[in-house]
C-alpha positions in Angstrom: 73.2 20.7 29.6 76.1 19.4 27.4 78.0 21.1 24.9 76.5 19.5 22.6 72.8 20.4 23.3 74.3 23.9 24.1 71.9 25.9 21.7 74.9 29.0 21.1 77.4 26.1 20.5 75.2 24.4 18.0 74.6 27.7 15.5 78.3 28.7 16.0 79.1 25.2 13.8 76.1 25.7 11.6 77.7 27.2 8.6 74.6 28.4 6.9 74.0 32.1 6.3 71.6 34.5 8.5 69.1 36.2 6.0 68.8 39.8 6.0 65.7 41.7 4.7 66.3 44.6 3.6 63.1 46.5 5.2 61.1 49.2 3.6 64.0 50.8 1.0 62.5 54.6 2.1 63.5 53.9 5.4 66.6 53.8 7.7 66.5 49.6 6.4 69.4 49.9 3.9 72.1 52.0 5.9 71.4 49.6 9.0 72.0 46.4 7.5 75.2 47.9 5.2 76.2 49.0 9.2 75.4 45.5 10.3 77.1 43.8 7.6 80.1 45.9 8.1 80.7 45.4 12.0 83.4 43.5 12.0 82.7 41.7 15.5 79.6 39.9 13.6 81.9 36.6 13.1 78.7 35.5 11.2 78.0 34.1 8.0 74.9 37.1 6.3 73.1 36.5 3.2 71.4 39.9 2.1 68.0 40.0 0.7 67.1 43.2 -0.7 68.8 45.4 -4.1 71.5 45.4 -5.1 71.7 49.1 -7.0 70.1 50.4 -3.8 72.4 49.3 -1.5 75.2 50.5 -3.6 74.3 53.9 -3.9 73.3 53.9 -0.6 77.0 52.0 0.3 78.7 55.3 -1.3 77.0 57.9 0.6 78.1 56.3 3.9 81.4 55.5 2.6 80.4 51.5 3.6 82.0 48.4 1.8 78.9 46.1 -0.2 77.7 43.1 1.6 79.7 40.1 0.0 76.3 38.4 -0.6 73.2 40.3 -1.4 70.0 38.4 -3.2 68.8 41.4 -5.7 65.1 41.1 -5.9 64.5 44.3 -7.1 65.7 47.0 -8.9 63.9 49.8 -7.9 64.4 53.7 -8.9 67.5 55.6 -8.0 65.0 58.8 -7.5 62.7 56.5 -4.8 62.1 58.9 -2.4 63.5 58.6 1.1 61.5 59.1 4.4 58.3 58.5 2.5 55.7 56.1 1.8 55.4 55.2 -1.5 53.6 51.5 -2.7 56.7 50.1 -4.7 58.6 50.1 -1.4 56.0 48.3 0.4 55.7 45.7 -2.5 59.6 45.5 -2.4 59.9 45.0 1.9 57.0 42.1 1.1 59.2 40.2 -1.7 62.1 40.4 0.2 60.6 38.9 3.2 59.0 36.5 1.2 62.0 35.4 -0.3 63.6 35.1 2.6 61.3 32.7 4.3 61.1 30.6 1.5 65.0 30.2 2.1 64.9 29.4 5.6 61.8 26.7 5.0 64.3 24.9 2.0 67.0 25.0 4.8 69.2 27.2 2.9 69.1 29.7 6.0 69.5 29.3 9.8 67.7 32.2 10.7 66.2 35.5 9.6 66.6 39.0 10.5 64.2 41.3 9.3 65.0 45.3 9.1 61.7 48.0 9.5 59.0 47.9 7.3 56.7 50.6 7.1 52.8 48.8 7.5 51.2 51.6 5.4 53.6 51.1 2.9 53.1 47.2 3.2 48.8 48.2 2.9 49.1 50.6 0.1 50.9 47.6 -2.2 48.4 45.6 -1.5 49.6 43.1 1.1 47.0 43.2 3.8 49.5 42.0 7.2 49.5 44.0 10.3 53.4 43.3 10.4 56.0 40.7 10.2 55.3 38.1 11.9 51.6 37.6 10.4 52.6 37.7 7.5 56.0 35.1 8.4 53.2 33.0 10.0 51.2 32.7 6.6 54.3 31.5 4.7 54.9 29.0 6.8 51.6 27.2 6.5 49.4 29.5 9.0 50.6 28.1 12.2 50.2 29.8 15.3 52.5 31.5 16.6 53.1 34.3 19.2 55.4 37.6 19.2 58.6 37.3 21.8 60.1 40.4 22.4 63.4 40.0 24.7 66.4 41.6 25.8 69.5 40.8 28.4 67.1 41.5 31.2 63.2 40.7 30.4 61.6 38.5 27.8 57.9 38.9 27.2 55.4 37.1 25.0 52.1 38.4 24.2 48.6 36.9 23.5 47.5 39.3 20.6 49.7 41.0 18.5 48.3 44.1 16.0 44.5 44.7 16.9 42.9 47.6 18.6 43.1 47.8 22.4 38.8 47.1 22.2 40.0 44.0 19.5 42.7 42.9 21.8 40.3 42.2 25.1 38.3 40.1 23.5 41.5 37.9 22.6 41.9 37.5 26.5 40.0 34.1 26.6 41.3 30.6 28.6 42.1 29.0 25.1 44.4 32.2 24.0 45.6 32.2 27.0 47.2 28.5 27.8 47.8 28.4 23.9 50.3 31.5 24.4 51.3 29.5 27.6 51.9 26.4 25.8 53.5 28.2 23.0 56.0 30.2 24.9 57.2 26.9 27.2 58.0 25.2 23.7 60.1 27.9 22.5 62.3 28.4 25.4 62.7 24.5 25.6 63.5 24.4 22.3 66.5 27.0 22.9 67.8 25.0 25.9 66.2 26.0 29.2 64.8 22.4 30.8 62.1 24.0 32.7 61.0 27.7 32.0 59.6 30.2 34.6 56.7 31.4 33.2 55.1 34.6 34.7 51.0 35.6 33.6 50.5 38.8 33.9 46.4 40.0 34.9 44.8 42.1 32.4 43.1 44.6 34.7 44.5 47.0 38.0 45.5 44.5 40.6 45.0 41.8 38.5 41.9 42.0 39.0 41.1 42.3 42.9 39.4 39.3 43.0 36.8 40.3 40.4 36.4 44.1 41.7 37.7 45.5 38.3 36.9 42.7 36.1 36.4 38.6 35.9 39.1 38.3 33.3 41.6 36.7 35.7 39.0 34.5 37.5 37.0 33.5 34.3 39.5 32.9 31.8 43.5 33.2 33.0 44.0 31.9 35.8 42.4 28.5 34.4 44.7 28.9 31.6 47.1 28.8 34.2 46.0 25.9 36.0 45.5 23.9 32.4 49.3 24.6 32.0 50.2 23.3 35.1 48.3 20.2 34.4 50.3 19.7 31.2 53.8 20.3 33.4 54.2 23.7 32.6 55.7 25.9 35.8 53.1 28.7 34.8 52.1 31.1 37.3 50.0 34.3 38.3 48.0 35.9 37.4 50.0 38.8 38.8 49.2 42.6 38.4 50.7 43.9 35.5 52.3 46.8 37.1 54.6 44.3 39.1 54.9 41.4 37.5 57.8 42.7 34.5 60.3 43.9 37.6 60.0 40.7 39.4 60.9 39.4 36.1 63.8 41.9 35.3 67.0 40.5 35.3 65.7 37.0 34.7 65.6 36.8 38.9 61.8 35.0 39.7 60.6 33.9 36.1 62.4 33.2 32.5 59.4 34.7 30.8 56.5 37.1 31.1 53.1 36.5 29.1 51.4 39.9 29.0 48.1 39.8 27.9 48.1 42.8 24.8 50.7 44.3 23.0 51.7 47.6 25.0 51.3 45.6 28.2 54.4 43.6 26.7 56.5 45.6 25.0 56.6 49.1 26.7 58.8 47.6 29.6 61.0 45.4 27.3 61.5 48.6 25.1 61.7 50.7 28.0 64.9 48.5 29.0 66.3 48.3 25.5 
């Protein structure tokens, strides 16, 4: 790989902002990104999207300088209550989000990074998303997408997001499966890796055991697996669940693990910070 497909060279000469959201303004959203924006070993260009009274009252209880960029979209109550929901902060976590997007599908931004929202919050204005990156998907045309979580040592991506465990099984189908597959081998192409190592975890004990606690391996993932394969995708498992994410740790056997619900996924990347 040249320097000049080198995906950490090319954004360090893209002089375009990073977006900030804000987050829910009765949570810790405000003081992280004034911390964020103050660190000064983030040699990075930060467009704020949140309020601008807000983050200057909340700028002079930590004794932190203002961003030098801030889009105010709101300009919400100094008596707001912190630490609790309350609908105008959920409508206010949604507009800045949405205004964020909107900057990064004109171009205008190279990226986003989104502080917590509270969901109830989010519901109880109105906006019906389970989370972020539903609702990121529906601004950008309804396009599938997938949830990465990752961290120096493990990246994971998952074939349902926010659904009920019960919900979430039934997502465990060949087409889910090889799309999240498919998805997943994009993405890490896309970021510079020629051939990703992509790990597919079972969904029951074992994996499975050959069908003794449940045909979800045999009827529906592991030909997902072998569509990938067909395509030129380095796909494999299935592998039982409760091995596969330390094989992966440290990025030793396999770039990428594709766990089949969300606690499967993210309870070892979190685990590992």
């Amino acid at each position: 790989m040249t320097a000049a497909s080198d995906p950490l060279v090319t954004v360090a000469r893209d002089a375009r902002p990073i977006a900030i959201t804000l987050g829910d303004p009765c949570g810790i959203g405000p003081e992280i990104v004034l911390k964020a924006c103050a660190d000064r070993s983030v040699a990075l260009p930060l467009r704020v999207v949140g309020d601008t009274g807000l983050l200057a009252r909340e700028a002079a209880r930590l004794g932190l300088p203002m961003p030098e960029r801030v889009d105010s979209i709101t300009e919400l109550p100094a008596d707001l209550p912190v630490g609790r929901i309350d609908q105008r902060a959920g409508d206010a976590a949604w507009r800045y989000i949405v205004h964020a997007a909107r900057m990064a599908l004109r171009g205008e931004v190279r990226a986003i990074v989104t502080a917590p929202i509270a969901k109830e919050a989010l519901h109880a204005a109105g906006h019906r998303f389970p989370g972020h990156t539903e609702l990121l998907a529906e601004l950008a045309g309804g396009v599938d997408v997938r949830m990465m979580l990752a961290n120096p040592e493990l990246r994971t991506v998952l074939v349902s997001i926010h659904l009920p465990l019960r919900e979430a099984l039934d997502r465990v189908t060949r087409e889910n499966v090889l799309q999240t597959i498919v998805i997943a081998d994009t993405a890490l192409r896309r970021a510079g890796m020629g051939r990703p190592r992509i790990a597919v975890a079972g969904l029951n004990p074992h994996a499975g055991e050959a069908g003794l606690f449940g045909r979800e391996e045999i009827d529906a993932i592991a030909p997902a697996i072998a569509d990938a394969r067909a395509r030129g995708i380095e796909a494999s498992g299935p592998f039982p669940p409760d091995t596969v994410f330390m094989r992966a740790r440290g990025l030793r056997e396999f770039d990428v693990v594709i766990a089949m619900y969300h606690d499967q996924g993210l309870i070892p990347v979190k685990y590992l910070g």
